[in-house]
C-alpha positions as CSV (number, residue, x, y, z in Angstrom):
1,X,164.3,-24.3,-63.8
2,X,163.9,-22.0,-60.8
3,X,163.1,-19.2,-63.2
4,X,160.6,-21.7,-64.6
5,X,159.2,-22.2,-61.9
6,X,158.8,-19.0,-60.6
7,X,157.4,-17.7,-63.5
8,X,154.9,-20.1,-63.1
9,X,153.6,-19.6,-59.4
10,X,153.7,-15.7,-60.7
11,X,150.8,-16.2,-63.4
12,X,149.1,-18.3,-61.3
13,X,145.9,-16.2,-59.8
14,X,146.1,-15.6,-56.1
15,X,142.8,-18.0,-54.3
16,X,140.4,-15.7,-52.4
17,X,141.2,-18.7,-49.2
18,X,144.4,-20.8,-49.1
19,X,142.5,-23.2,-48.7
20,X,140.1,-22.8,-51.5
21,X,140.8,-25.4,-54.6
22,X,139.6,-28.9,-55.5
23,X,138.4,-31.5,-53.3
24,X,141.4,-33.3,-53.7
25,X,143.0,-30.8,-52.2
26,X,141.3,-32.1,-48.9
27,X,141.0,-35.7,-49.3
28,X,144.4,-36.4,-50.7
29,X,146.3,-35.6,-47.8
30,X,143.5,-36.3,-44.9
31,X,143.2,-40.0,-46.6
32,X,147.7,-40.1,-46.0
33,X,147.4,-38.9,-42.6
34,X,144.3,-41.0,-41.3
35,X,146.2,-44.3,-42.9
36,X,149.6,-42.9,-40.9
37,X,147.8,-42.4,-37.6
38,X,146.5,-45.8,-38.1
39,X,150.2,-47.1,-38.3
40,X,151.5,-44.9,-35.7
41,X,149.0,-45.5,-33.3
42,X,149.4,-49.3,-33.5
43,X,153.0,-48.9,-33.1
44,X,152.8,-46.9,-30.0
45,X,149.9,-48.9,-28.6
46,X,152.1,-51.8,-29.2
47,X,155.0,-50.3,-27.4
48,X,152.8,-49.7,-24.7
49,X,151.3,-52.8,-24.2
50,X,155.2,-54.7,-24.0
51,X,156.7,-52.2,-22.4
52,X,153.9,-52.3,-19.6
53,X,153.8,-56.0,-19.4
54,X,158.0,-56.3,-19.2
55,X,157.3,-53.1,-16.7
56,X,159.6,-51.3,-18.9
57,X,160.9,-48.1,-17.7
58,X,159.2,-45.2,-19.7
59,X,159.1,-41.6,-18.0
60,X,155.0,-41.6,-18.7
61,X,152.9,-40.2,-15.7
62,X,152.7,-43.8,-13.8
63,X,150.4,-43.0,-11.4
64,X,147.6,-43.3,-13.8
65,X,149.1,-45.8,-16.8
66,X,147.2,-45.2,-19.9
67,X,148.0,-45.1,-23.4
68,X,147.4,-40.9,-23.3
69,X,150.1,-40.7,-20.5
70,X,152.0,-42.9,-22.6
71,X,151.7,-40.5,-25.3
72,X,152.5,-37.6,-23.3
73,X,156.0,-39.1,-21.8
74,X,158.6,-37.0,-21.6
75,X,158.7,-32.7,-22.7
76,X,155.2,-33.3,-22.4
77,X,155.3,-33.0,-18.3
78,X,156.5,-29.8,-18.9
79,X,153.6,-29.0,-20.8
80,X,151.4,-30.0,-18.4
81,X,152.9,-27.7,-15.6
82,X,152.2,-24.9,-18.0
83,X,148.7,-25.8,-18.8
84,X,147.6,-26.7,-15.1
85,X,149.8,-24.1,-13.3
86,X,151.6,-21.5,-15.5
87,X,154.9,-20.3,-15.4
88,X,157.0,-20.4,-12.0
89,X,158.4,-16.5,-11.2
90,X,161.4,-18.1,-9.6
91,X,163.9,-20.5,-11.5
92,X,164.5,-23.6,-10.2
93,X,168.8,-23.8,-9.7
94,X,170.9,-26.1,-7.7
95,X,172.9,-25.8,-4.7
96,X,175.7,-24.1,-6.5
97,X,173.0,-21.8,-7.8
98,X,173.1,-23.1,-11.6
99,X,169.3,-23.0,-13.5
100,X,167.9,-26.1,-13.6
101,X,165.3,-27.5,-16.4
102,X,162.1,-25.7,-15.8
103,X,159.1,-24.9,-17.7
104,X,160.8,-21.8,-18.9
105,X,162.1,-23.6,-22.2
106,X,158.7,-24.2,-23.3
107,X,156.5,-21.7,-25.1
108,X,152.9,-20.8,-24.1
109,X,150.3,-21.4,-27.0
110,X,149.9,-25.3,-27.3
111,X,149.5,-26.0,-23.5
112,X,146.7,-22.7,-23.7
113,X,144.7,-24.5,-26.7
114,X,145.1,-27.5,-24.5
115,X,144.1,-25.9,-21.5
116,X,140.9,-24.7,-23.3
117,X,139.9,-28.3,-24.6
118,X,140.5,-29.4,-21.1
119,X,138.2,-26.6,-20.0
120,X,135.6,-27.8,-22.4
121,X,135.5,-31.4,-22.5
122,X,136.2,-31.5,-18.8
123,X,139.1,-34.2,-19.9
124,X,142.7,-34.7,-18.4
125,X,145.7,-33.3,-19.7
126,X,147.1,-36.0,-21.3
127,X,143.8,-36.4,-23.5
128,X,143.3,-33.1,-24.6
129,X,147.2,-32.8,-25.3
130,X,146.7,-36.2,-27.5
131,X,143.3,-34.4,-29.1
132,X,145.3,-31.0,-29.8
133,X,148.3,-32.4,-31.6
134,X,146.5,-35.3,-33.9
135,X,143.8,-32.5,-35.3
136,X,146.9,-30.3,-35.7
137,X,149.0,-32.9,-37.9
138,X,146.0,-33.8,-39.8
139,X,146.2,-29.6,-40.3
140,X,149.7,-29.6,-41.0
141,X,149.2,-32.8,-43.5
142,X,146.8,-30.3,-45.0
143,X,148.8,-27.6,-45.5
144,X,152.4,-29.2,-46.7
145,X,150.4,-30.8,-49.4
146,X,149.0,-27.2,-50.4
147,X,152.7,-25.8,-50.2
148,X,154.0,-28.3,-52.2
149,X,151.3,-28.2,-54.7
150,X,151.2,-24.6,-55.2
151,X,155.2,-24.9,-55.8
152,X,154.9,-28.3,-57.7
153,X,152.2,-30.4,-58.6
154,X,150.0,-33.2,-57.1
155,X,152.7,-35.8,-57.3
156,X,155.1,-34.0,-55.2
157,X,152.5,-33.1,-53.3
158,X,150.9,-36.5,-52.4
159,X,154.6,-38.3,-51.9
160,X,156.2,-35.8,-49.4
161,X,153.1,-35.4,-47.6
162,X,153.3,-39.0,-47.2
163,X,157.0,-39.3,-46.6
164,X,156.2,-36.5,-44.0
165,X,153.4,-38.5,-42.2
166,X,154.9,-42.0,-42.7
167,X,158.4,-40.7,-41.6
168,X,160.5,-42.3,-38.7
169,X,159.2,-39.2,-36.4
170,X,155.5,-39.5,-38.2
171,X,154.2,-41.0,-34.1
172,X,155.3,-37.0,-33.1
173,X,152.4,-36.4,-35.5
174,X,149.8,-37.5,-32.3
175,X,151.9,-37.1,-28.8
176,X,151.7,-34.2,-26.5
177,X,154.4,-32.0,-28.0
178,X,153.6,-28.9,-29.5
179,X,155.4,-30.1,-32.9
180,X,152.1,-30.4,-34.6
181,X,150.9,-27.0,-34.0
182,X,153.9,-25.4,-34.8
183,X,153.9,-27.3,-38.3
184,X,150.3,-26.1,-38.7
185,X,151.2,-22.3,-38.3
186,X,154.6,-22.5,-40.5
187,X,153.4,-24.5,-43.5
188,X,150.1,-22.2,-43.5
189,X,153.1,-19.0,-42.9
190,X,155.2,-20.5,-46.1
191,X,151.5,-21.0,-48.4
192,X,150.6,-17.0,-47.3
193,X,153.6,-16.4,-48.6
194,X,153.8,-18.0,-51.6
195,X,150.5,-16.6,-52.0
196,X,151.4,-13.0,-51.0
197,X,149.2,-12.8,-48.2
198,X,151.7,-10.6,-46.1
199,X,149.4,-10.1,-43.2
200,X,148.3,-13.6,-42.9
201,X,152.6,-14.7,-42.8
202,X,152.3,-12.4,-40.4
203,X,149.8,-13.2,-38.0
204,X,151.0,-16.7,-37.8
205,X,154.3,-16.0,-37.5
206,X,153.7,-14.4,-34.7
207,X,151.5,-17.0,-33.3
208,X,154.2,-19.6,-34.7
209,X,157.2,-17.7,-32.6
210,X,154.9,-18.5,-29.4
211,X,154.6,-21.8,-30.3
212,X,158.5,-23.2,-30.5
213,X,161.9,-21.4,-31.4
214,X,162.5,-21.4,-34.9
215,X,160.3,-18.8,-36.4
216,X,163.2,-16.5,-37.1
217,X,163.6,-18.4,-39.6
218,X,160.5,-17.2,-41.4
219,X,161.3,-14.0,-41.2
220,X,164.1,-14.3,-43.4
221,X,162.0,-16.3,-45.8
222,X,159.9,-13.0,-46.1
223,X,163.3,-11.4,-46.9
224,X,163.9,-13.6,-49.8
225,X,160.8,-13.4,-51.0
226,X,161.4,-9.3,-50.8
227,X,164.6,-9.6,-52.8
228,X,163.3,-12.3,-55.5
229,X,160.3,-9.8,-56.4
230,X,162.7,-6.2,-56.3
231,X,164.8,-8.1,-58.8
232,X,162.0,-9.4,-60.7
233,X,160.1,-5.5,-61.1
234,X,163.4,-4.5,-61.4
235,X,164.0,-6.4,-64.3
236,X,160.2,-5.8,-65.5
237,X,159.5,-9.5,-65.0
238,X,156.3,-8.1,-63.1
239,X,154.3,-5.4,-61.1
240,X,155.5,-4.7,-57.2
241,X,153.2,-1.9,-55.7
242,X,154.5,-0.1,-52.7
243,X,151.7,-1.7,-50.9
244,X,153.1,-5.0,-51.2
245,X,157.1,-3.8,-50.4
246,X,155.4,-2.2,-47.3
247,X,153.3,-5.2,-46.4
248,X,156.6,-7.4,-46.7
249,X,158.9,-5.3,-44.4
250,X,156.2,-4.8,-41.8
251,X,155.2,-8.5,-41.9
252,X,159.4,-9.3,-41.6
253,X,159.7,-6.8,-38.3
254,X,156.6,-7.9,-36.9
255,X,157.9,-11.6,-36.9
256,X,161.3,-10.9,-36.4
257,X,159.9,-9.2,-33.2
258,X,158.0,-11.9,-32.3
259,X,160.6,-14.3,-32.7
260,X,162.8,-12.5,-30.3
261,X,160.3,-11.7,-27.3
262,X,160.7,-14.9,-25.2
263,X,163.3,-14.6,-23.5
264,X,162.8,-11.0,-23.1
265,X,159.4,-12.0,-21.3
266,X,161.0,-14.8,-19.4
267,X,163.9,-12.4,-17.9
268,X,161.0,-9.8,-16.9
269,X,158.7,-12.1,-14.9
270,X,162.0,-13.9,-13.2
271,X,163.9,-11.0,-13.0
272,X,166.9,-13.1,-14.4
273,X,168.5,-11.2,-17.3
274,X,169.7,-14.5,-18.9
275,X,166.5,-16.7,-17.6
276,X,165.6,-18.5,-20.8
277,X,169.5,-19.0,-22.3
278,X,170.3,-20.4,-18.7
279,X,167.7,-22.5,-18.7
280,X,167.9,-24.1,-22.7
281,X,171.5,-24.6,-21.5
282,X,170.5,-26.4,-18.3
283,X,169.5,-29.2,-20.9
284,X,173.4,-29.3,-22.3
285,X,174.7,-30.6,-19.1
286,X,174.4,-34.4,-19.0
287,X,175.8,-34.3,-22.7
288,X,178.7,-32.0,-23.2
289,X,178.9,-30.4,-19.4
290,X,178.1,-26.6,-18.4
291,X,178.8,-24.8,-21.4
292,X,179.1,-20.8,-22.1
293,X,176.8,-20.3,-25.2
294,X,178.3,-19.6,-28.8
295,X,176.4,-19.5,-32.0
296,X,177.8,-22.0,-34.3
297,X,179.5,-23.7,-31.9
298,X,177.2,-26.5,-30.5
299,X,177.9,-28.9,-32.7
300,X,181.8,-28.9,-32.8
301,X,181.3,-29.3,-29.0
302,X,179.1,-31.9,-28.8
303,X,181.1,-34.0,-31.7
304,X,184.7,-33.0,-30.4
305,X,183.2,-34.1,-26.8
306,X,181.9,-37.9,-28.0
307,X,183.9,-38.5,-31.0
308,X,187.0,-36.0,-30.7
309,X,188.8,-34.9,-33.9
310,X,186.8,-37.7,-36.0
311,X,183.5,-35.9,-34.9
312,X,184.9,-32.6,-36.1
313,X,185.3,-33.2,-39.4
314,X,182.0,-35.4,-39.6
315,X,180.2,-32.0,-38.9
316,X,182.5,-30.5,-41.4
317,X,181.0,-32.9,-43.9
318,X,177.4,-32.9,-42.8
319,X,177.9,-28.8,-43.5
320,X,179.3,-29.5,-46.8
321,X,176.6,-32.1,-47.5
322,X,173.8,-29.8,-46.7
323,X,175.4,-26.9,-48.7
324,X,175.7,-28.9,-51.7
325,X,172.1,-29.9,-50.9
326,X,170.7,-26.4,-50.9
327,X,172.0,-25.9,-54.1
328,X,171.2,-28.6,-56.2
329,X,168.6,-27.2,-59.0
330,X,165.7,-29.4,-58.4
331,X,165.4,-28.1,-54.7
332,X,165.8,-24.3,-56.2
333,X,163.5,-25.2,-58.1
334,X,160.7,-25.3,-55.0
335,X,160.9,-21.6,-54.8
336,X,162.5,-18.6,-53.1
337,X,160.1,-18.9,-50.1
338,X,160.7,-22.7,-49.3
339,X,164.6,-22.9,-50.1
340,X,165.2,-19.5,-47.8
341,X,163.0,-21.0,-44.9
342,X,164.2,-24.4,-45.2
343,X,167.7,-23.5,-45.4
344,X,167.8,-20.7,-42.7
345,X,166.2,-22.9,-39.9
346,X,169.2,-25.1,-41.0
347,X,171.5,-22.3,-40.3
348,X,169.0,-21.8,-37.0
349,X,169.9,-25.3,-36.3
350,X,173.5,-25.3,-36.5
351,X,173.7,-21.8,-34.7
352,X,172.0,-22.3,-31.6
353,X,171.3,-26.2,-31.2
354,X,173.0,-29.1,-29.2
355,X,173.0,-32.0,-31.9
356,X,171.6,-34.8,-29.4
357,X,168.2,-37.1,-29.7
358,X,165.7,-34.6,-30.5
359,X,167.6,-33.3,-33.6
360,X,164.7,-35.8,-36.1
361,X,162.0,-34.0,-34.1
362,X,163.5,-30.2,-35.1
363,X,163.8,-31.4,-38.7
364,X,160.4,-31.6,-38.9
365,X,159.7,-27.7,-40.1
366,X,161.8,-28.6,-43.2
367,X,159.4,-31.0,-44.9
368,X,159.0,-29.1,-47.8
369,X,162.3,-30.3,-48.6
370,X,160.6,-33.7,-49.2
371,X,158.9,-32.0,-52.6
372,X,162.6,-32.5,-54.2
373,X,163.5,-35.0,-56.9
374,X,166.3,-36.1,-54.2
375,X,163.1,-37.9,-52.3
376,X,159.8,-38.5,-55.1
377,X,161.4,-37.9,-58.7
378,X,160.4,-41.1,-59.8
379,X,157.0,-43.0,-58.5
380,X,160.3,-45.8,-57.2
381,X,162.3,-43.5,-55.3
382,X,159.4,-42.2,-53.6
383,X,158.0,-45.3,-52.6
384,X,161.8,-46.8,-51.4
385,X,161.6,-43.7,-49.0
386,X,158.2,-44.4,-47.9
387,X,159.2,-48.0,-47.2
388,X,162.3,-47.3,-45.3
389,X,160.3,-44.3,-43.3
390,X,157.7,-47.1,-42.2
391,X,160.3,-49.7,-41.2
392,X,162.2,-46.8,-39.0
393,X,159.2,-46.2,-37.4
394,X,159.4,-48.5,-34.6
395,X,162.8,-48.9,-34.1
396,X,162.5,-44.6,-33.7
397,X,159.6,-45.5,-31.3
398,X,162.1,-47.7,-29.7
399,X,165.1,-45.8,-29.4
400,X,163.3,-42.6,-28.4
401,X,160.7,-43.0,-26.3
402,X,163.0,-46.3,-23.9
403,X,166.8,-45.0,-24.7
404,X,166.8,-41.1,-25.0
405,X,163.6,-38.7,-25.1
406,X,162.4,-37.5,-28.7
């Protein structure tokens, strides 16, 4: 099946624009997103509404109560330093000299799009972030549906992009994080690639690795890809000019690079070799303690911490679970390009990340995933998904924004 379908994406001639194609290649997944910011936006405006009449405690910026400040609870403060005052030069630590949470665990390019819409429209902070992340999942909406297409067809297309914008975490799709326009510059990464427009996966991988942590992850997509089309010319399954094997490799080192440079930047303008790792681990304090850093450890600690030797081997099966996952035929079947970036920002994931409240948010990058018969084989599958990804919704809404931060 994978052969199938790679044989088919291969025949298939290259679009002068991604975005190029029918009209339905627009209106299908614009119509999905508008109906799931109509759902989202009631919930939280619902939330709002009780949680201000019960005077609910919600870490929104109270001193003007809105439903934008509402929507930009939380991370988004941090953004807002960024956008309004930059980066500070000197961490923030405590009296025993320990970093402290600062805005140094947040990268630079959604706050500076909305510090430009603020600049233009003359708007607040919490507005402009609102406006930046809703156009950018109505983008993102855009361009999962042309991934999956271009890997499947227009059912898979339509149902995961719906599963993706109806999801439990679909109200991230329009609050002040910088989820949206990360999404926007991944999924359009993954379609250059599948496309074999090398520079493009490379300028947005770059833009991407400004944008959140995770890009790596592309970067080893591109090495797939690199592999899947030696062993196809190889095997004289197809052409593969020098050109393109040179265009691959750069693009790979270039957001590699890229993917690797914050924390370099953050140690030269503090002039604190270990500034950003100090300061991601300033957040694993009030769940697991101060911690020295370990890949691959992070979620053994935070399991054996709150569940002892039962959490261990939960992770132990969630890692088995996944792996048998990954290699199930129909989500091979979604191409080199999606299965090696889906299931290295799982790797990503398990490496570097403290399994707490935000983990649903981080999933988000691996919606192509949703393309697989596992979710919208059958018209029935995909629409019991659908169902139980509206009915999370608000209890998500519920336990996120008034129990633990998304």
């Amino acid at each position: 099946m994978t052969n199938v379908a790679e044989a088919s994406r291969a025949s298939r001639p290259v679009p002068r624009s991604l975005l190029s194609g029918p009209r339905s290649a627009w209106s299908a997944p614009l119509v999905i997103w508008a109906g799931s910011r109509i759902l989202s936006t009631l919930l939280l405006a619902t939330m709002y509404v009780v949680a201000t009449a019960n005077g609910w405690d919600f870490a929104s910026y109270r001193k003007d109560p809105s439903f934008f400040t509402f929507s930009g609870s939380w991370d988004a403060s941090f953004y807002r330093t960024i956008a309004e005052h930059g980066y500070p030069s000197t961490l923030p630590t405590d009296g025993d000299g320990h970093v402290l949470p600062n805005p140094w665990a947040f990268l630079p390019v959604f706050p500076a799009l909305v510090r430009v819409v603020m600049s233009v429209t003359g708007g607040s902070f919490w507005v402009a972030g609102v406006l930046v992340a809703t156009v950018a999942g109505a983008g993102a909406c855009v361009l999962l549906y042309r991934l999956v297409l271009a890997v499947g067809c227009a059912h898979r297309a339509r149902w995961a992009t719906a599963l993706f914008a109806f999801a439990p975490t679909g109200f991230l799709l329009q609050v002040a994080y910088a989820e949206t326009t990360f999404l926007v510059l991944l999924f359009g990464g993954l379609l250059a690639l599948v496309h074999r427009r090398y520079w493009l996966v490379a300028v947005l991988g770059t833009v991407a690795a400004f944008t959140k942590p995770g890009v790596l992850a592309l970067a080893v997509a591109l090495a797939v890809h690199l592999v899947v089309r030696w062993v196809g010319f190889v095997r004289r399954r197809g052409p593969f000019p020098w050109r393109d094997r040179i265009a691959i490799v750069v693009a790979g080192l270039v957001v590699a690079v890229a993917g690797l440079a914050w924390p370099v930047i953050a140690s030269a303008v503090t002039g604190r070799p270990d500034a950003y790792l100090d300061t991601e681990l300033s957040w694993w304090v009030g769940f697991v303690g101060r911690q020295h850093f370990a890949p691959l450890t992070p979620w053994f600690v935070m399991a054996g911490r709150w569940l002892g030797p039962i959490g261990i081997v939960l992770v132990v099966l969630v890692l088995v679970g996944a792996l048998w996952f990954f290699r199930r035929r129909d989500v091979r079947a979604l191409g080199p390009e999606a299965l090696g970036f889906t299931a290295s920002y799982a790797l990503y994931l398990v490496a570097v990340f403290l399994p707490q409240q935000s983990l649903p948010r981080l999933l988000m990058p691996m919606a192509p995933l949703l393309g697989s018969d596992v979710f919208v084989r059958t018209r029935r599958r995909a629409l019991t998904w659908l169902v139980v990804g509206v009915c999370l919704q608000p209890v998500a809404i519920v336990l996120l924004w008034f129990l633990g931060y998304p």
